[in-house]
VMD Tcl script that draws the C-alpha trace (Angstrom):
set ca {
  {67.67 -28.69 57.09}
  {66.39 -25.61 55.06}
  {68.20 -22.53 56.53}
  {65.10 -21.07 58.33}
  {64.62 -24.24 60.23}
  {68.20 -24.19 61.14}
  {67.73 -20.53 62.59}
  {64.99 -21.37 64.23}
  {66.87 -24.07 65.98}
  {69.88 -22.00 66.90}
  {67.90 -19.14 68.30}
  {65.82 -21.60 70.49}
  {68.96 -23.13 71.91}
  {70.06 -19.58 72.74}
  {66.80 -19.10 74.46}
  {67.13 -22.16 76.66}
  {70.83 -21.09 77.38}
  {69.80 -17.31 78.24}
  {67.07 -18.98 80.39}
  {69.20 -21.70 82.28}
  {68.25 -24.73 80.14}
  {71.58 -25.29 79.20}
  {70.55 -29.27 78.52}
  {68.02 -28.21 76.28}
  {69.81 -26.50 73.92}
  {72.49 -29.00 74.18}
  {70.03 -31.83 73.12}
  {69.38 -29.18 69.80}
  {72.73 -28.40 69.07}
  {73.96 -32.29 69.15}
  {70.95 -33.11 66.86}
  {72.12 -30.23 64.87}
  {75.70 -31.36 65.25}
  {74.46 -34.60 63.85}
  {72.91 -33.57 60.89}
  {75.97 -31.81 59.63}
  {79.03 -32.45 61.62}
  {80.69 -29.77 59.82}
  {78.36 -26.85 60.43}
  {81.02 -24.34 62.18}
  {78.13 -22.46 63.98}
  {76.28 -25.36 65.59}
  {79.99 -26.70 66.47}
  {80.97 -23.52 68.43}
  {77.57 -23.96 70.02}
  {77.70 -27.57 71.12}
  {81.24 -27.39 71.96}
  {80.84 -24.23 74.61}
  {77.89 -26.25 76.26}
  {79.81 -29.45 76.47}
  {83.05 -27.42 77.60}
  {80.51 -26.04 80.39}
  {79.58 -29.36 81.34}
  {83.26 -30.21 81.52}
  {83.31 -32.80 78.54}
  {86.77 -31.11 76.90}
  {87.50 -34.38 74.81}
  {84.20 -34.53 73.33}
  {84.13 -30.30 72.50}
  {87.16 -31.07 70.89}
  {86.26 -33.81 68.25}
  {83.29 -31.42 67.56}
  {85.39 -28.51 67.32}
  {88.05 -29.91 64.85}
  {85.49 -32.02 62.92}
  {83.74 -28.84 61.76}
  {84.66 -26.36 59.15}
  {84.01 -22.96 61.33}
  {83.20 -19.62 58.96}
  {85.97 -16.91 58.75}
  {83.76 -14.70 61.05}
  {83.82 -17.41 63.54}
  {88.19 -18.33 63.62}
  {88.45 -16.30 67.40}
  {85.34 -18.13 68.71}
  {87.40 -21.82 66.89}
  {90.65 -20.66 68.67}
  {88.98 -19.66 71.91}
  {87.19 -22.86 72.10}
  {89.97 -25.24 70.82}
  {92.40 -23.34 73.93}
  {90.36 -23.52 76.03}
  {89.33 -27.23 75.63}
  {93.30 -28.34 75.08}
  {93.99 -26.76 78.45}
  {91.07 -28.59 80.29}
  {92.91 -31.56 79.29}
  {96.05 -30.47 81.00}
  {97.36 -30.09 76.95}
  {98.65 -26.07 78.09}
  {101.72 -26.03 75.38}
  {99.21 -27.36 72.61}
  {96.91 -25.20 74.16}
  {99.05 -21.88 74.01}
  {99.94 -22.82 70.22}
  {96.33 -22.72 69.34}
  {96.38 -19.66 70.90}
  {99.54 -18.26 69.53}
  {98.94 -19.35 66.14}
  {95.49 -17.61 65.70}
  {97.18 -14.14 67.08}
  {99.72 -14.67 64.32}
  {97.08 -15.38 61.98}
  {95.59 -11.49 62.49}
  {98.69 -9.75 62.11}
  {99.03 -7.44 59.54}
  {97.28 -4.10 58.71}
  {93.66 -5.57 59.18}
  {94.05 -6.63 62.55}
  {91.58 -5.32 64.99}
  {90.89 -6.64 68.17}
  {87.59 -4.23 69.02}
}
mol new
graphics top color blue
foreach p $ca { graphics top sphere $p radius 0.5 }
foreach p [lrange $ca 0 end-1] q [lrange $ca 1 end] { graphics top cylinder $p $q radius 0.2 }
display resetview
């Protein structure tokens, strides 16, 4: 998929979400998710509308089958919590967690 195509996609499944389509956008993102499993941005996509539909196990094979950009490691941590601990995983859930905060430390933390 040529990277205007692939925008084009991404911006329509925001549309459907901002409009209550949710299952629209989710039938884009998993064809997206498809294409390249290991597109980070369609992952954190897919995997907040299946952890909305309450499919935890699924977000998280998406989640840790992608390779998520740098700019995107809060939105991978937040998603990979919050999926553990939907799955009653809460200590694997809080080391996610914890391990991303340590990840930050240092003098180019920022949390704004």
């Amino acid at each position: 998929m040529i990277s205007e195509e692939r925008q084009f996609m991404l911006t329509a499944a925001w549309l459907f979400v901002r409009h209550g389509r949710s299952e629209r956008a989710r039938v884009i993102m998993e064809a997206m998710q498809e294409e390249n499993p290991r597109d980070g941005v369609a992952a954190a996509a897919l995997a907040e509308l299946l952890l909305a539909a309450g499919e935890a196990e699924r977000a998280l094979r998406v989640i840790r089958s992608a390779d998520f950009p740098v700019e995107l490691s809060r939105a991978e941590a937040v998603l990979e919590s919050r999926a553990l601990s939907m799955l009653g995983r809460e200590q694997e859930s809080e080391r996610r967690w914890k391990r991303y905060l340590a990840s930050k430390k240092g003098e180019t933390r920022s949390w704004i």
